[in-house]
N, CA, C and O atoms as CSV, one atom per row, in Angstrom:
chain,resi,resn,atom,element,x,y,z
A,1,UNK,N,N,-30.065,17.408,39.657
A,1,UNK,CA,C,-29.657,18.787,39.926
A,1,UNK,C,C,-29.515,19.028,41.431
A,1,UNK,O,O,-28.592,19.705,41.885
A,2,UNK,N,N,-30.270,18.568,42.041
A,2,UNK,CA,C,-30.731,19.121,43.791
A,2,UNK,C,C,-29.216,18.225,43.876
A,2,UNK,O,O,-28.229,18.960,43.900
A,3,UNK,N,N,-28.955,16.833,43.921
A,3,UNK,CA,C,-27.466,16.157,44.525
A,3,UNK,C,C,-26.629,17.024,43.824
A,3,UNK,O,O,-25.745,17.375,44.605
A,4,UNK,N,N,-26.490,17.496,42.822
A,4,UNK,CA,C,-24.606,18.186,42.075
A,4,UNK,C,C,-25.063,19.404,43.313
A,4,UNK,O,O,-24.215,19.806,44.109
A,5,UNK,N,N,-26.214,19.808,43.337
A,5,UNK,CA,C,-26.092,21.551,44.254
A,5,UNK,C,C,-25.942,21.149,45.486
A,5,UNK,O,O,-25.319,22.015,46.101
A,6,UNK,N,N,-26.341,19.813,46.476
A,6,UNK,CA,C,-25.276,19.750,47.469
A,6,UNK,C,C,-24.208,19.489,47.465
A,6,UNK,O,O,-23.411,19.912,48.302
A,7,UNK,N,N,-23.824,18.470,46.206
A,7,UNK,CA,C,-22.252,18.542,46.407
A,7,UNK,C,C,-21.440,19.762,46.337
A,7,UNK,O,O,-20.279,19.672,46.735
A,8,UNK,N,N,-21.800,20.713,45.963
A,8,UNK,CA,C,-21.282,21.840,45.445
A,8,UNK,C,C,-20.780,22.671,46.866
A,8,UNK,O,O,-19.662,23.113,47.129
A,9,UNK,N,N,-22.356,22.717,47.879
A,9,UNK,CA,C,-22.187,22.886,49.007
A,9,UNK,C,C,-20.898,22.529,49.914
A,9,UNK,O,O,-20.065,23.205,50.518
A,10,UNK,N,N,-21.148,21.025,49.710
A,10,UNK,CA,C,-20.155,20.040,50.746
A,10,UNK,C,C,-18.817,20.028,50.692
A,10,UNK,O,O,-18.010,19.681,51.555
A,11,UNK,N,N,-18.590,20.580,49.221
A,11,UNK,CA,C,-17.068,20.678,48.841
A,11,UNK,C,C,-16.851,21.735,49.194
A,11,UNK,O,O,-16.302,21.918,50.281
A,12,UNK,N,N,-17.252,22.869,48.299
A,12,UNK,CA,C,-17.144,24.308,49.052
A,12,UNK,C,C,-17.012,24.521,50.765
A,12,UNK,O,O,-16.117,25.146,51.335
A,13,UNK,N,N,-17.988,23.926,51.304
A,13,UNK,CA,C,-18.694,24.452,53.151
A,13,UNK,C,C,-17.299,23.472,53.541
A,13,UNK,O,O,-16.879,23.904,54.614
A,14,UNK,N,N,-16.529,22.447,53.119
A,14,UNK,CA,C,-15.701,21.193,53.186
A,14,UNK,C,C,-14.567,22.060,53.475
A,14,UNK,O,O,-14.096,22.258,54.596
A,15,UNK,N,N,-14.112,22.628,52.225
A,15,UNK,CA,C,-12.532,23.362,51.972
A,15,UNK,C,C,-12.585,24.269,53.121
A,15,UNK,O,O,-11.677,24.285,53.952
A,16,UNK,N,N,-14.093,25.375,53.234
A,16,UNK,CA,C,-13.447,26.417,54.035
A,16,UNK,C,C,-12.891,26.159,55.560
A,16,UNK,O,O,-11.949,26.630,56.198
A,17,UNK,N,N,-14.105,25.010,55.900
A,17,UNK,CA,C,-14.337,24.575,57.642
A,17,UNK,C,C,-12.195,23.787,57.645
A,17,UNK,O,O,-11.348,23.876,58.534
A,18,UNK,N,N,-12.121,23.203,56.413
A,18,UNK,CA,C,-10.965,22.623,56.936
A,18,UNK,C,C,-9.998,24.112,56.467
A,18,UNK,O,O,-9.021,24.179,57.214
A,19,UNK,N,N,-10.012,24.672,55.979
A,19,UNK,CA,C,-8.719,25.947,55.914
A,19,UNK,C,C,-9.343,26.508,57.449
A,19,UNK,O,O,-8.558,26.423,58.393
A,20,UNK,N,N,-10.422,26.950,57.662
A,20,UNK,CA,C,-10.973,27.844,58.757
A,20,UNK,C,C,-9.886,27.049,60.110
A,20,UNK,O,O,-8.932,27.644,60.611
A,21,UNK,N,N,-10.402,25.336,60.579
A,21,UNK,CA,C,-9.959,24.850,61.322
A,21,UNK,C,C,-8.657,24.456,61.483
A,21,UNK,O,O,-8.028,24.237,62.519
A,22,UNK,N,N,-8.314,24.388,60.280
A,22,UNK,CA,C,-6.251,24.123,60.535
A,22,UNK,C,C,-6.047,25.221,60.668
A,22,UNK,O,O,-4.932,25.375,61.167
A,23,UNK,N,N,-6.669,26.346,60.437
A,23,UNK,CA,C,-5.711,27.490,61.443
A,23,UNK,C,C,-6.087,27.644,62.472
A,23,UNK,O,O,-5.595,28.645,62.993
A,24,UNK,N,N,-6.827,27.067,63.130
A,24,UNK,CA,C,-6.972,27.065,64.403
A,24,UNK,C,C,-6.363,26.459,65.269
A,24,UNK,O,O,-6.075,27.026,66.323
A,25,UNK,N,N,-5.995,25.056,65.007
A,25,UNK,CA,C,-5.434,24.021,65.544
A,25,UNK,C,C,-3.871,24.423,64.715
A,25,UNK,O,O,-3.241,23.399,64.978
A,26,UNK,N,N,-3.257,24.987,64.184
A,26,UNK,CA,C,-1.969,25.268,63.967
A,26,UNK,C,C,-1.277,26.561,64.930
A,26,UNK,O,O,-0.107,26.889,65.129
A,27,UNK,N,N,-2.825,27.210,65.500
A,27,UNK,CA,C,-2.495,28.545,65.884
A,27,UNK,C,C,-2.119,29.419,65.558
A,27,UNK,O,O,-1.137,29.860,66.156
A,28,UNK,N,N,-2.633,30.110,64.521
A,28,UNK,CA,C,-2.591,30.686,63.692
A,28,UNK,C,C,-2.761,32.583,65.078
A,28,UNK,O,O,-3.505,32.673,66.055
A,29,UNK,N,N,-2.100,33.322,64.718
A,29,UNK,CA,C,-1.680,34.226,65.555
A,29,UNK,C,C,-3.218,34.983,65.692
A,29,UNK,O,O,-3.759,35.270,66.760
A,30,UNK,N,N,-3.903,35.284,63.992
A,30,UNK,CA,C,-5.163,35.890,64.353
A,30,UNK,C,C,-6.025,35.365,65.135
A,30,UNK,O,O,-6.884,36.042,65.699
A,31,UNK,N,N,-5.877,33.729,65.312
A,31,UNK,CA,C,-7.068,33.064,65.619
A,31,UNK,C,C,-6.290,32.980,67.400
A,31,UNK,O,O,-7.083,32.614,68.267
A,32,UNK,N,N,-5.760,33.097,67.572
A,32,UNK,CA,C,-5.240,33.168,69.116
A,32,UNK,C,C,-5.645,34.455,69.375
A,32,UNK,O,O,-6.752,34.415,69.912
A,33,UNK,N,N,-5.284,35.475,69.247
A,33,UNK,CA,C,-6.083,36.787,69.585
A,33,UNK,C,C,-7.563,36.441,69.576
A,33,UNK,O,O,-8.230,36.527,70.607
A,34,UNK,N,N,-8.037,36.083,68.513
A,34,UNK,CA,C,-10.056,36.388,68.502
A,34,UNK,C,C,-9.952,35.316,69.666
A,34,UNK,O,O,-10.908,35.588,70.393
A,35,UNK,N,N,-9.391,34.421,70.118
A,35,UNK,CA,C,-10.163,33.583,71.150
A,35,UNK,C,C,-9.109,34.381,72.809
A,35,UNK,O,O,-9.259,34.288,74.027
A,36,UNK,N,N,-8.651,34.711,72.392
A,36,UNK,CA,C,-8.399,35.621,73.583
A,36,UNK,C,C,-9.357,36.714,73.820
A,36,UNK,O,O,-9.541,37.129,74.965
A,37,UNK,N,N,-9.994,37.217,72.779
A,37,UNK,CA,C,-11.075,38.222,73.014
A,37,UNK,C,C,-12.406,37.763,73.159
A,37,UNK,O,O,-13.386,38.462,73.414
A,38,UNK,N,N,-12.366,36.283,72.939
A,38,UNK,CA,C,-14.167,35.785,73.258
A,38,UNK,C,C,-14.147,35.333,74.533
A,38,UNK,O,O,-15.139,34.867,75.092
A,39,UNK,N,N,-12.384,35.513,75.350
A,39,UNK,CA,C,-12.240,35.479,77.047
A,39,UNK,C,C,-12.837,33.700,77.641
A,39,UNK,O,O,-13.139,33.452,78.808
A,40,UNK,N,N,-12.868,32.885,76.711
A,40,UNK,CA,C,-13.537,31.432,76.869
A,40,UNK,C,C,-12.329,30.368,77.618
A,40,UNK,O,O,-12.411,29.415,78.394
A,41,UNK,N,N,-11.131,31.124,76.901
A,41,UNK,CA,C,-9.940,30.143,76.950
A,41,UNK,C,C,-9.533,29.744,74.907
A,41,UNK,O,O,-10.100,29.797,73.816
A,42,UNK,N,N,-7.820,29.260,75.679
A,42,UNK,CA,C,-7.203,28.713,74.065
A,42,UNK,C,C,-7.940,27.275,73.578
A,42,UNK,O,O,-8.071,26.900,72.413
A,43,UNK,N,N,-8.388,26.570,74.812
A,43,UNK,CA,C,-9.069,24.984,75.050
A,43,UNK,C,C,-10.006,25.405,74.360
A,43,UNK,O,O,-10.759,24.439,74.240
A,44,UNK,N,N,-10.499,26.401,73.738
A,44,UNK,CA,C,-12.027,26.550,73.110
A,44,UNK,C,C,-11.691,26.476,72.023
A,44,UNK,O,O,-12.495,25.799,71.381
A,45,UNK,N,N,-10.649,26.937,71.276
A,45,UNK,CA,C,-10.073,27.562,70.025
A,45,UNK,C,C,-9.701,25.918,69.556
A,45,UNK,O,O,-9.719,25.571,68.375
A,46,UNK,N,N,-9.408,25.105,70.549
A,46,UNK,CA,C,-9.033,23.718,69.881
A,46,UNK,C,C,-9.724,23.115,69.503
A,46,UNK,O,O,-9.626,22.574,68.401
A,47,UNK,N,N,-10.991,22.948,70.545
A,47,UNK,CA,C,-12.619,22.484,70.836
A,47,UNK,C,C,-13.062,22.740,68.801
A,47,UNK,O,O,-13.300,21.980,67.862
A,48,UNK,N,N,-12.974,24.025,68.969
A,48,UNK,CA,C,-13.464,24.711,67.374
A,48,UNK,C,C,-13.021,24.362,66.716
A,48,UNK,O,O,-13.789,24.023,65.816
A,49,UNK,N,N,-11.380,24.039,66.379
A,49,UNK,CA,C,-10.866,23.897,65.351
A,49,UNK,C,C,-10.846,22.524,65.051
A,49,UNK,O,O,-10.740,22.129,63.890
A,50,UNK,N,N,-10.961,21.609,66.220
A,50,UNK,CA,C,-11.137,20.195,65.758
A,50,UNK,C,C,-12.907,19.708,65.603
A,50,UNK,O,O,-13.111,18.532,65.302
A,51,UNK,N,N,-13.850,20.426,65.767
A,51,UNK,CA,C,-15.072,20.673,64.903
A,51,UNK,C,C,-15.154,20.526,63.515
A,51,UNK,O,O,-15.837,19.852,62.745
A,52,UNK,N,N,-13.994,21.599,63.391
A,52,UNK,CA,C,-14.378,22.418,62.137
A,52,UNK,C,C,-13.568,21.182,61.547
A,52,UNK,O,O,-14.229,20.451,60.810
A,53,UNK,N,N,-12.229,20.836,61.761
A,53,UNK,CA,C,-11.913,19.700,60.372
A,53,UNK,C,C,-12.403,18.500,60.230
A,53,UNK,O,O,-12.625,17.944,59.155
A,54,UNK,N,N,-12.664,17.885,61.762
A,54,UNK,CA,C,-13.711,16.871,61.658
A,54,UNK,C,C,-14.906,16.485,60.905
A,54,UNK,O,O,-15.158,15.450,60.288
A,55,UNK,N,N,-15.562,17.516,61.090
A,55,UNK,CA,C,-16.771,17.531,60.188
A,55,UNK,C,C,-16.886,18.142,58.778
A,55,UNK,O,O,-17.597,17.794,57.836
A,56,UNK,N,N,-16.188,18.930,58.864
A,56,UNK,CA,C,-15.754,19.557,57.320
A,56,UNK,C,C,-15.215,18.051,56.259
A,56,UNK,O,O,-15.655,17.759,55.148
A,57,UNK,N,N,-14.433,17.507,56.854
A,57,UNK,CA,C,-13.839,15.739,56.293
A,57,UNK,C,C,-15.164,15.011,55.997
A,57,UNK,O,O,-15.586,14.410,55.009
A,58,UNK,N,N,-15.737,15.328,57.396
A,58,UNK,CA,C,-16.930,14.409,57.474
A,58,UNK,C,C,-18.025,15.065,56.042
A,58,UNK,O,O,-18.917,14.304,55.666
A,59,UNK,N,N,-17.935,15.956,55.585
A,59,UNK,CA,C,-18.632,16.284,54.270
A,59,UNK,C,C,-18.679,15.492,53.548
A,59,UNK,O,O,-19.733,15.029,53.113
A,60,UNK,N,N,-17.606,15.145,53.243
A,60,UNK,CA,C,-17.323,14.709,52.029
A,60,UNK,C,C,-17.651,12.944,51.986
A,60,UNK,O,O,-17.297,12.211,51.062
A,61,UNK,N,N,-18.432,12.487,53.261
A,61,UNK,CA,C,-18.379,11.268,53.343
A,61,UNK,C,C,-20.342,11.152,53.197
A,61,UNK,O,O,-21.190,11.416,54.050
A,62,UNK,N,N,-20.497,10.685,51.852
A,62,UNK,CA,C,-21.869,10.430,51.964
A,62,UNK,C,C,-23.187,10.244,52.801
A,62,UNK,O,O,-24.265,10.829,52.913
A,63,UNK,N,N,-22.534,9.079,53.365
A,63,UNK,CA,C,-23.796,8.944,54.712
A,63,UNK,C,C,-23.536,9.265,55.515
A,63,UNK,O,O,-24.078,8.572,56.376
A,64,UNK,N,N,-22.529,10.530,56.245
A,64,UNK,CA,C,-22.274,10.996,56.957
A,64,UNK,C,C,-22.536,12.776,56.785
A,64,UNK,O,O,-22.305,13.545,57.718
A,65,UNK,N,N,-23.002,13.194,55.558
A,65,UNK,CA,C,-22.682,14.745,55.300
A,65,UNK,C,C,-23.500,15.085,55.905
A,65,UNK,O,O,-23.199,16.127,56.487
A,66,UNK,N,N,-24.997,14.565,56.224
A,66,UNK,CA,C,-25.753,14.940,56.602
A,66,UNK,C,C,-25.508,15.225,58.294
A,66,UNK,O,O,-25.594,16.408,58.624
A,67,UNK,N,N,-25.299,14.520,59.063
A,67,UNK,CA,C,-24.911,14.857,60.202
A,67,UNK,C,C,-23.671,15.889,60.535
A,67,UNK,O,O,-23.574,16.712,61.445
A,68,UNK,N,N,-22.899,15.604,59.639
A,68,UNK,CA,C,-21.791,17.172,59.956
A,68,UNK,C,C,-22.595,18.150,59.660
A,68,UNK,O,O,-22.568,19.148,60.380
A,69,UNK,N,N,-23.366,18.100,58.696
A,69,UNK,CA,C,-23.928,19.750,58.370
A,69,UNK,C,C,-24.366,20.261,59.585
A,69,UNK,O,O,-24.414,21.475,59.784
A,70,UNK,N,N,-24.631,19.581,60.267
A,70,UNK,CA,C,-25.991,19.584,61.716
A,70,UNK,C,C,-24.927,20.006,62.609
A,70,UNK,O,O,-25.266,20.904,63.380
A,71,UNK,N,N,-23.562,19.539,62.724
A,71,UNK,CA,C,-22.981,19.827,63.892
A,71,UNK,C,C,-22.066,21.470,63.740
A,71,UNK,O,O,-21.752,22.273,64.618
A,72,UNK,N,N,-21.853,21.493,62.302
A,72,UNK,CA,C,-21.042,22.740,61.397
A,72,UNK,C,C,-22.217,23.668,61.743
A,72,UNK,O,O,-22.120,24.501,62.644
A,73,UNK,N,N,-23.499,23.482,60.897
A,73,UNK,CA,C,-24.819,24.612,61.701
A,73,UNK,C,C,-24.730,25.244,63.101
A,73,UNK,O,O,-24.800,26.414,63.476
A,74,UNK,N,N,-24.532,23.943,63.822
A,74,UNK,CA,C,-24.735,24.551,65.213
A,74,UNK,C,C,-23.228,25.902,65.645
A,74,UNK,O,O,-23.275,27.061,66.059
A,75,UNK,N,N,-22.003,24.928,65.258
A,75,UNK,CA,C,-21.035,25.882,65.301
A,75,UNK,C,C,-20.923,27.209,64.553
A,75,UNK,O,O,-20.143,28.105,64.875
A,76,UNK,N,N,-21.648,27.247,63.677
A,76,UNK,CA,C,-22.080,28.443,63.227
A,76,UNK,C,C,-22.897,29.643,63.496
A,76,UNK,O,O,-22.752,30.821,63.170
A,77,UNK,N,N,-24.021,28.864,64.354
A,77,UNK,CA,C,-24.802,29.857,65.282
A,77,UNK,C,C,-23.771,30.427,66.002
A,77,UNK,O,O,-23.326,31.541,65.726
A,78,UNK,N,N,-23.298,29.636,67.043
A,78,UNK,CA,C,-22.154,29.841,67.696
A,78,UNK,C,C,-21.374,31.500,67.390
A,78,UNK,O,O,-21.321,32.539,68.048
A,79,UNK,N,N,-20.936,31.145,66.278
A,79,UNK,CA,C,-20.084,32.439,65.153
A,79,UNK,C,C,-20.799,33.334,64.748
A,79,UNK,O,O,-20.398,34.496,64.811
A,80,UNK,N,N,-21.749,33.098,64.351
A,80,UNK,CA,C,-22.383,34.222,64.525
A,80,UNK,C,C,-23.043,35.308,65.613
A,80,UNK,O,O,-23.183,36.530,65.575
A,81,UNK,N,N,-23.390,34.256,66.627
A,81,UNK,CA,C,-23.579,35.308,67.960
A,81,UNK,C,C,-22.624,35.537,68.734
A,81,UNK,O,O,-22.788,36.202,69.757
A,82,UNK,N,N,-21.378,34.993,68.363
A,82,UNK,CA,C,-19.809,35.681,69.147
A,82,UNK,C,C,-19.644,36.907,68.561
A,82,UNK,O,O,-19.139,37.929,69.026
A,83,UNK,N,N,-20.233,36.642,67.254
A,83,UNK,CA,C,-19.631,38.290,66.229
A,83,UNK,C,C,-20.752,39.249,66.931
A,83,UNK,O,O,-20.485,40.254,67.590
A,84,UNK,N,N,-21.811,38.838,66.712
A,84,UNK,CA,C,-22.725,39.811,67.284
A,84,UNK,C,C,-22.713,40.359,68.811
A,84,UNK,O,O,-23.013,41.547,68.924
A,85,UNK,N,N,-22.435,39.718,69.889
A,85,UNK,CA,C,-22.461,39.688,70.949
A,85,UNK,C,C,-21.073,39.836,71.665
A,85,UNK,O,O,-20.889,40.410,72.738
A,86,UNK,N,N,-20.194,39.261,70.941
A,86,UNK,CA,C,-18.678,39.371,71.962
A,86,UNK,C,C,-17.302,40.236,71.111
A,86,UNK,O,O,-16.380,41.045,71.219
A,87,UNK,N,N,-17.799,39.619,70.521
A,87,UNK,CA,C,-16.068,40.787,69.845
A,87,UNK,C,C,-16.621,41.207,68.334
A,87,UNK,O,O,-15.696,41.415,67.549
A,88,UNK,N,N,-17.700,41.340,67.882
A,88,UNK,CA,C,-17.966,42.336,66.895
A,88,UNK,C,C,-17.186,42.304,65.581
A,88,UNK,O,O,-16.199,41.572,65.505
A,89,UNK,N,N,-17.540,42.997,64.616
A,89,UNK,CA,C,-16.929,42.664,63.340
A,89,UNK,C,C,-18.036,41.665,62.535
A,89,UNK,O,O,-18.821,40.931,63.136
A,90,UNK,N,N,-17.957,41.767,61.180
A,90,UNK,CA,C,-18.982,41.243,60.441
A,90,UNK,C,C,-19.727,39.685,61.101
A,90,UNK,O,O,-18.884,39.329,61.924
A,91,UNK,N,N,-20.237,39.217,61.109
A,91,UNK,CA,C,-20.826,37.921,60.690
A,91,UNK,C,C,-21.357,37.161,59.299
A,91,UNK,O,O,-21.557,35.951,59.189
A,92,UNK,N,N,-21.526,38.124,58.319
A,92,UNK,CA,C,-21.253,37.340,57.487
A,92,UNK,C,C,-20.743,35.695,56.510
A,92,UNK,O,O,-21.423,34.968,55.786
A,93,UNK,N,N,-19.543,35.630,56.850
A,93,UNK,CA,C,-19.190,34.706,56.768
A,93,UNK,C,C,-19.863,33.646,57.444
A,93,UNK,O,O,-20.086,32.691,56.701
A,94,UNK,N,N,-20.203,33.532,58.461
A,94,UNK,CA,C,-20.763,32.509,59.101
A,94,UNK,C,C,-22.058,32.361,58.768
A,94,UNK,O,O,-22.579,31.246,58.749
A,95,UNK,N,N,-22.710,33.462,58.474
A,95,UNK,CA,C,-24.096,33.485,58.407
A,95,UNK,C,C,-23.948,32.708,56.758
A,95,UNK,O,O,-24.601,31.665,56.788
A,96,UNK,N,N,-23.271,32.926,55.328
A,96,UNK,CA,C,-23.326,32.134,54.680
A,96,UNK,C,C,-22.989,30.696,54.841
A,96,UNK,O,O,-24.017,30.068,54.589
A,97,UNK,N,N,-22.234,30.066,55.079
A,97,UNK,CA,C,-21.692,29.075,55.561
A,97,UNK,C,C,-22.905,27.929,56.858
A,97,UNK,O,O,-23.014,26.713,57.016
A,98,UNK,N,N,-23.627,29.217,57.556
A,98,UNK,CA,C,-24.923,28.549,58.086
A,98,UNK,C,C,-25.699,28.059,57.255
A,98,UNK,O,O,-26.184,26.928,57.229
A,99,UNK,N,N,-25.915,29.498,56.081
A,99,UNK,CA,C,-27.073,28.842,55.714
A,99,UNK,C,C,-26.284,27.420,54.220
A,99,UNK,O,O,-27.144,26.762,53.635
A,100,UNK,N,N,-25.024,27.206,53.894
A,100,UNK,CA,C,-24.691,26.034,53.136
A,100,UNK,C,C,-24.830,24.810,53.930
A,100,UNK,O,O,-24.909,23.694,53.417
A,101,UNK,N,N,-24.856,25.008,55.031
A,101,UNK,CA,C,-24.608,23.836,55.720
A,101,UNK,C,C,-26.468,23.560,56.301
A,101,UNK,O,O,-26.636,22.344,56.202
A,102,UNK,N,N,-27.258,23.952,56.613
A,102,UNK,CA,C,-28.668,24.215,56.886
A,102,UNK,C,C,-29.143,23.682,55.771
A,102,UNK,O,O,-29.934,22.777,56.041
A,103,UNK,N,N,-28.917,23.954,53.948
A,103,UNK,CA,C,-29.373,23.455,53.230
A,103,UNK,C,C,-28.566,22.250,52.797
A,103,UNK,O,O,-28.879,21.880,51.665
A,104,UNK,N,N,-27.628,21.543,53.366
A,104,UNK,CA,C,-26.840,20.376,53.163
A,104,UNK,C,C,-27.671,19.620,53.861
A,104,UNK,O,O,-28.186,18.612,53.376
A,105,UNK,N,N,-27.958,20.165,55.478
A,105,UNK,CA,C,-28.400,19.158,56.319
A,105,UNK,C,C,-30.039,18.352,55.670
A,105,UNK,O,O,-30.492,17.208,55.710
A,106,UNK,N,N,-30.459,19.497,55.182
A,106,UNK,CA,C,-32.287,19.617,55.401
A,106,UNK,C,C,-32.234,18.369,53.755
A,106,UNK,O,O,-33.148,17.595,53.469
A,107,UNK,N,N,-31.108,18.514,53.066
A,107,UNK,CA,C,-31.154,17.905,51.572
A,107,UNK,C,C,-30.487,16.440,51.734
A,107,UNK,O,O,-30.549,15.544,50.892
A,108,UNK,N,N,-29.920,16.388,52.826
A,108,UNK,CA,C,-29.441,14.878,53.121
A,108,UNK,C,C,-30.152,14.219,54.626
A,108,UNK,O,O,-29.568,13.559,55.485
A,109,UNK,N,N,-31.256,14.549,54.604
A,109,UNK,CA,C,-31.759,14.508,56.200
A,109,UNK,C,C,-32.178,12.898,56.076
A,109,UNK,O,O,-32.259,12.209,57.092
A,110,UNK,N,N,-32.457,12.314,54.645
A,110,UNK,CA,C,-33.076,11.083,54.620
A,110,UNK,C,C,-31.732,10.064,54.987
A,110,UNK,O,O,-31.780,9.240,55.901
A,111,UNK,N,N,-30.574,10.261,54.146
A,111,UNK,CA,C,-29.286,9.389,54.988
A,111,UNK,C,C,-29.132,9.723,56.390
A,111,UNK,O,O,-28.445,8.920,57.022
A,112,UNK,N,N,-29.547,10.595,56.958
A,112,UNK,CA,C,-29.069,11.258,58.429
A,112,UNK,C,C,-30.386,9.984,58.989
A,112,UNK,O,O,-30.179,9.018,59.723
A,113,UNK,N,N,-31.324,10.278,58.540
A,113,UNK,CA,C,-32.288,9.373,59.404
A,113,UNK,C,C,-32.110,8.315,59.227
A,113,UNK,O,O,-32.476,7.726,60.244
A,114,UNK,N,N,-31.623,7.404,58.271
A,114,UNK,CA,C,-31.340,6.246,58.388
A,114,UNK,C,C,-30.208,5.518,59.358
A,114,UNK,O,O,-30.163,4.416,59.906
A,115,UNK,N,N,-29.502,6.420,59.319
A,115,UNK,CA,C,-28.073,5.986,59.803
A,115,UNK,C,C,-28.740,6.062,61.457
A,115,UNK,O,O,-27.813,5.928,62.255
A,116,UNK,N,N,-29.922,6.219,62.071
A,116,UNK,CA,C,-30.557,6.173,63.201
A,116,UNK,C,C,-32.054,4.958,63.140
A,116,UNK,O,O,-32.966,4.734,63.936
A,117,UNK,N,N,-31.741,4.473,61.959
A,117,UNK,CA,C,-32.492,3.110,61.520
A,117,UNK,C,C,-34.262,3.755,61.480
A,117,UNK,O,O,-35.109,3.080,62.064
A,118,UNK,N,N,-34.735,5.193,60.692
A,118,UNK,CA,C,-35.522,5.793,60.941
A,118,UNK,C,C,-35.476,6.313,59.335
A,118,UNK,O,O,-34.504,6.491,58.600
A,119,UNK,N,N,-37.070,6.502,59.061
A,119,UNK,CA,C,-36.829,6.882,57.643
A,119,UNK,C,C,-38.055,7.912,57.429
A,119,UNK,O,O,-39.120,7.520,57.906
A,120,UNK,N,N,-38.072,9.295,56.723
A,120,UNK,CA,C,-38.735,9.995,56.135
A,120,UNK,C,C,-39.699,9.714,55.909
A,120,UNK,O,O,-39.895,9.628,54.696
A,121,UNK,N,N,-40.968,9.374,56.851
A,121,UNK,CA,C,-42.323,9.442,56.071
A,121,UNK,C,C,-42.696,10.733,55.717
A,121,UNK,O,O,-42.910,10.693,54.506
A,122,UNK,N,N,-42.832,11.531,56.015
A,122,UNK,CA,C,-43.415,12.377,55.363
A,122,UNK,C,C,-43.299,12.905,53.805
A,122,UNK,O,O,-43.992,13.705,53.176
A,123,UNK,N,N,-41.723,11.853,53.309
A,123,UNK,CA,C,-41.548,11.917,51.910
A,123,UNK,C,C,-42.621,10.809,51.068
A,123,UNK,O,O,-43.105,10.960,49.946
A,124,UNK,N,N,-42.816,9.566,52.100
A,124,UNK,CA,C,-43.855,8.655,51.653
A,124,UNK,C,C,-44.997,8.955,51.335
A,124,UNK,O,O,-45.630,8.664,50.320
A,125,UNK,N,N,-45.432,9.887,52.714
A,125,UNK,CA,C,-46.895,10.207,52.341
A,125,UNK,C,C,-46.981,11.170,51.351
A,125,UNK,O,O,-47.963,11.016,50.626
A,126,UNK,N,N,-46.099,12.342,51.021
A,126,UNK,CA,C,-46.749,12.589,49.740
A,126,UNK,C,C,-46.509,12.120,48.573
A,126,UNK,O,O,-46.696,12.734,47.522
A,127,UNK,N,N,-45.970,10.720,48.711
A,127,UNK,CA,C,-45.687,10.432,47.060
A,127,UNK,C,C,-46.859,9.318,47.117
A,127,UNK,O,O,-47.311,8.869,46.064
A,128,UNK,N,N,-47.274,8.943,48.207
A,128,UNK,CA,C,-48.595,7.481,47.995
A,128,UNK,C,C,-49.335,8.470,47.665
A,128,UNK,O,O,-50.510,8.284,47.347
């Protein structure tokens, strides 16, 4: 049950980050305005949008989901304190999407640690 409910995550948190990010990187007219109003530059809006499909792809790749979730999280804080702090309008969206990707990361953290040749004791010790 716990693996189908991350996949569920990864596909879902997968589709939006890559619809979210090809309009970014296509330039999509709304998404040129909001990054004209977070005053950062268009170089940011690319920065984001090649995040977002990178790792959104990167979902869908087993021993890798775990580390996109981690990098999608962080870009999500991100989105959420631009909404809060710079140009306003819900956060929502991001704030769900944090927390799919927060419980992707925390549920695949044992492939994430391996792939750094490092493994979960603390899953050991409570099963000895």
């Amino acid at each position: 049950m716990k693996n189908a409910t991350l996949w569920v995550l990864q596909v879902l948190g997968g589709a939006m980050f890559l619809m979210a990010g090809s309009s970014k990187l296509a330039g999509n007219e709304a998404m040129v305005q909001m990054f004209n109003a977070i005053g950062v530059g268009q170089w940011f809006r690319y920065v984001t949008g090649g995040i977002e499909v990178g790792a959104g792809l990167l979902l869908f790749v087993p021993a890798l989901a775990g580390v996109a979730a981690l990098l999608l999280s962080a870009t999500m804080i991100g989105a959420v304190l631009t909404h809060l702090f710079v140009i306003g309008g819900s956060p929502a969206i991001p704030l769900v999407l944090l927390a799919f990707m927060i419980t992707v990361a925390y549920g695949r953290r044992d492939r994430s640690l391996a792939l750094i040749g490092r493994e979960n004791k603390s899953w050991k010790t409570r099963v000895a």
